[in-house]
C-alpha positions in Angstrom: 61.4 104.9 102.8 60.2 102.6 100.0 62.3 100.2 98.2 62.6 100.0 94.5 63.4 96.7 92.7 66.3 96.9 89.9 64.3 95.3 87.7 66.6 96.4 84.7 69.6 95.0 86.0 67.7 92.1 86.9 66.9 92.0 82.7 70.9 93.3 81.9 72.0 90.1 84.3 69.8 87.9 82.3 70.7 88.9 79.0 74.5 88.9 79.8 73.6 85.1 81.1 71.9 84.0 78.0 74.2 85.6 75.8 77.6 84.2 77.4 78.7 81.0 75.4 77.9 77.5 77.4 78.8 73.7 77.2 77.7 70.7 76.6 79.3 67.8 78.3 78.7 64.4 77.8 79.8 61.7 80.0 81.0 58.1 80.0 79.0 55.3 81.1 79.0 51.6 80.2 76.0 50.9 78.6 76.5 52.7 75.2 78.9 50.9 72.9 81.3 53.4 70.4 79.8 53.2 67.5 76.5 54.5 69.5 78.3 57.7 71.0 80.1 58.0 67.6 76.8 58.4 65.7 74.7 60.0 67.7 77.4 62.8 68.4 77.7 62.9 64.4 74.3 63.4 64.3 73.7 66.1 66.9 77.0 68.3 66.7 77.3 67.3 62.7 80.6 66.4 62.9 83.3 64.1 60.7 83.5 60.2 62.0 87.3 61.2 62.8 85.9 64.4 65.6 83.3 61.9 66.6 85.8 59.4 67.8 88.2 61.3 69.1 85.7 62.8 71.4 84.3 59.2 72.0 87.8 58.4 73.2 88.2 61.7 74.9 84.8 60.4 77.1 85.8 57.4 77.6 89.8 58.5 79.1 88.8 61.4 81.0 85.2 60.3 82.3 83.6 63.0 80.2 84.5 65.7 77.6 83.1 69.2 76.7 81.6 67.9 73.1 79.8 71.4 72.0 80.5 75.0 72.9 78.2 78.2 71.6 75.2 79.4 71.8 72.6 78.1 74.6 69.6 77.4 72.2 72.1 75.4 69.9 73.4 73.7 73.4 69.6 72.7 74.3 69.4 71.1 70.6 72.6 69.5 71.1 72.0 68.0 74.6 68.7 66.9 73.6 69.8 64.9 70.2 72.6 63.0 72.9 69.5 62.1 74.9 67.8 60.8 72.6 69.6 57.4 72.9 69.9 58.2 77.0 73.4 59.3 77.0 74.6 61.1 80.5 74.8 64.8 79.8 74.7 68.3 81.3 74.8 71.9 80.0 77.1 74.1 81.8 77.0 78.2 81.4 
């Protein structure tokens, strides 16, 4: 009896994956001041000063905050313009 792999589930299970909406979540630390995390998060999820600081204060209450949902190429951008200045982040799916 020979076994057959799925492989188009396999493909349907990867699709479904990339397809599905994920997160980006930045973390608090103590090395970045506000006005860092303010404008860098202006400049990677092009958002107003005002959403910029209320996620800045969001980070800095709760120990982190989901700061960009959608699409996983746009989260990759996202996660690697917060990097840029060594911020803590992680991508979630």
């Amino acid at each position: 009896m020979a076994l057959t792999r799925p492989t188009e589930i396999q493909q349907d299970d990867q699709d479904v994956l990339t397809q599905d909406p994920a997160k980006v979540i930045l973390f608090n630390d103590e090395i970045h001041t506000f006005d860092e995390v303010i404008n860098q998060l202006i400049k990677a999820i092009r958002c107003s000063t005002e959403k910029a600081e209320s996620l800045a204060w969001e980070v800095h209450n709760n120990g982190k905050a989901v700061v960009y949902t959608g699409e996983m190429q746009e989260c990759l951008r996202v996660n690697s313009v917060l990097e840029e200045i060594a911020l803590h982040t992680q991508i979630e799916i």
